[in-house]
N, C-alpha and C positions, 0 to 999 in steps of 0.2 A: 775332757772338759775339766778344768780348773779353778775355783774360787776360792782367792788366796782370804777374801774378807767372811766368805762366809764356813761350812762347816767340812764342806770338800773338797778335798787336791789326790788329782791321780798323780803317778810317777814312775816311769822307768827306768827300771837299775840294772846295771850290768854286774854280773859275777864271773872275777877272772884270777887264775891263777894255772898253777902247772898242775899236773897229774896227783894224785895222794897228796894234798895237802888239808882235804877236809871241805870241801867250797860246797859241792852237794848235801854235804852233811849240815851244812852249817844252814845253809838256806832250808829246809825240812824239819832243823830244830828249829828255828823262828814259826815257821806256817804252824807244824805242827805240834814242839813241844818235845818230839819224840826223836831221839838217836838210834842213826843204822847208819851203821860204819863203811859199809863196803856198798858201793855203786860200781856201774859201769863207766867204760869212757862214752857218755852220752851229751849233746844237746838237747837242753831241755827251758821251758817258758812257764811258767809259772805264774799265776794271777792269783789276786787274795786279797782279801777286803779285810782290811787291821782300821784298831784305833789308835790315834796316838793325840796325845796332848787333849784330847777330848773330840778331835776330828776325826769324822770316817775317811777315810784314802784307800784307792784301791795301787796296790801295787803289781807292776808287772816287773816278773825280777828273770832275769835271761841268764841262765847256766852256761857260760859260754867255752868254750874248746878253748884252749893255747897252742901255739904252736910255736914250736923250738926255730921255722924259718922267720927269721926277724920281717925279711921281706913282703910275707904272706901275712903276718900281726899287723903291718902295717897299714895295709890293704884293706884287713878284715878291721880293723880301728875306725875308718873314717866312717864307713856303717856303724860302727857300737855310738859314735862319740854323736851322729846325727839321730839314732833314737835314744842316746839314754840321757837322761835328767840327772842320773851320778851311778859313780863306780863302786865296787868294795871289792880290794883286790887281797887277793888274799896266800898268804906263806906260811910253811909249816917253820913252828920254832927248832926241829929236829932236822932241817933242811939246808943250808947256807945256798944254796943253788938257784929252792923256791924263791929266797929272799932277794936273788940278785936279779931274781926274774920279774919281780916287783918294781925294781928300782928302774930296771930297762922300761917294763908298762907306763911306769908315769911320765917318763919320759916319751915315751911314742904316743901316750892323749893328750899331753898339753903342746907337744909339737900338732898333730892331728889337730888338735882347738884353735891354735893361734892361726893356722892356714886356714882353715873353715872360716874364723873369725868369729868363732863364738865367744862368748863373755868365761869367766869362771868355771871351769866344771866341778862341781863336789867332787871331792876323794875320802874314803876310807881305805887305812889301812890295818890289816886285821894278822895279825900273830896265832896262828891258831895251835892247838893241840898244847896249850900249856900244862894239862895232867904229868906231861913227860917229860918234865924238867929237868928228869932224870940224862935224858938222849937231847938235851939243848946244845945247839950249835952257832942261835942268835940269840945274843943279848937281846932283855927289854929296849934299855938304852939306844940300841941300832936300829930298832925299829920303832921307838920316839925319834930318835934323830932325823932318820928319812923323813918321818911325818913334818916336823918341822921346816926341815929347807924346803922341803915341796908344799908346802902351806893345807896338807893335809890332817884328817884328825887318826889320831889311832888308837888302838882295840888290841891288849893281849886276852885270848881268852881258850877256853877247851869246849869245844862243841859238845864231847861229850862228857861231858860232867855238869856243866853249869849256862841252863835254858834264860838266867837274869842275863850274863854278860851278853850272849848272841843279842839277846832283844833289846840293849843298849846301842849295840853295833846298830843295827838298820833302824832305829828311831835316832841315833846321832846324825844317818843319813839322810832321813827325812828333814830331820831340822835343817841342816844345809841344804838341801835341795829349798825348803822354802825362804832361809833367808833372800839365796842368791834369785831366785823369784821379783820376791820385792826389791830386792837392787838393780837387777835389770829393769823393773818398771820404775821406779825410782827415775832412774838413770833415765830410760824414754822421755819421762817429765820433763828433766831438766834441758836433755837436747830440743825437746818441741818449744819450749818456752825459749831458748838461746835461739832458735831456725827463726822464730817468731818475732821475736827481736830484732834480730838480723834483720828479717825483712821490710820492720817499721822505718829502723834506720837508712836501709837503702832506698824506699820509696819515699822519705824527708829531703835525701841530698838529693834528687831526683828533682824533686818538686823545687829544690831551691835552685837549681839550673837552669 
């Protein structure tokens, strides 16, 4: 249930990236504040009742697997992109690999989106492990760029060190998830009003024959 006028919106978020780049970690410093570095390779669903902007929202945030077969991403996409409300896809700055594995993902949801025919999907894209600037292998800069041509927002930040940036990343998501919200209803409006139109007009030349 969603009420975008009043003080509640649910929302489901996909979490996606390659192996070691921080994605677990980074969703458990949000919920809970608290870093633990080392996870397993697990699927995991997460629920959690946040405020943000002065609204309760509960979020449902899905840990998701990658997988190196493009073909099988593919597959497992068109499920993510029908239950999620937006992405936060995520690479390690010590990575160049993670990052291309990035650039493929947005590629295979907004291909997945435009066959489905969904409107906009939110994207975040998130740089993570910045402590290690030391072992950097992507520029800031390449990972504002991508954000850019894919009309994405992005996030360099270090999960473990600094609990403000993570909690900017998933309320900058939020926020896109409700814009595109109201533009899709927005949007509803204007085509019911034009179908409406439409139909006076056709039932006038009608009447005048």
């Amino acid at each position: 249930m969603t009420r975008l006028n009043g003080q509640r919106m649910d929302a489901n978020v996909v979490v996606l990236g390659t192996d070691n780049v921080g994605k677990s970690a980074l969703i458990v410093r949000f919920l809970t504040r608290r870093f633990i570095g080392e996870y397993g390779d697990i699927e995991f669903l997460y629920t959690h009742n946040v405020i943000v902007d002065g609204r309760e929202q509960t979020l449902n945030i899905w840990d998701a697997p990658y997988s190196q077969d493009l073909s099988s991403e593919s597959l497992m996409c068109e499920k993510r992109v029908h239950w999620a409300d937006g992405f936060v896809l995520v690479y390690s700055i010590c990575d160049r690999s993670s990052f291309n594995a990035v650039s493929r993902l947005i590629q295979i949801i907004k291909s997945t989106k435009d066959f489905l025919g969904f409107e906009k999907m939110p994207i975040i894209i998130v740089g993570n492990k910045r402590d290690l600037h030391h072992r950097r292998t992507v520029l800031s800069e390449e990972g504002r760029l991508l954000a850019l041509s894919a009309d994405c927002q992005f996030y360099e930040v270090s999960a473990a060190e600094n609990y403000h940036g993570v909690l900017m990343v998933f309320h900058g998501l939020m926020d896109r998830i409700r814009e595109s919200r109201v533009s899709v209803k927005k949007l509803a409006g204007i085509k019911g009003i034009v179908k409406s139109m439409s139909a006076v007009f056709t039932r006038r030349r009608t009447d005048s024959l």
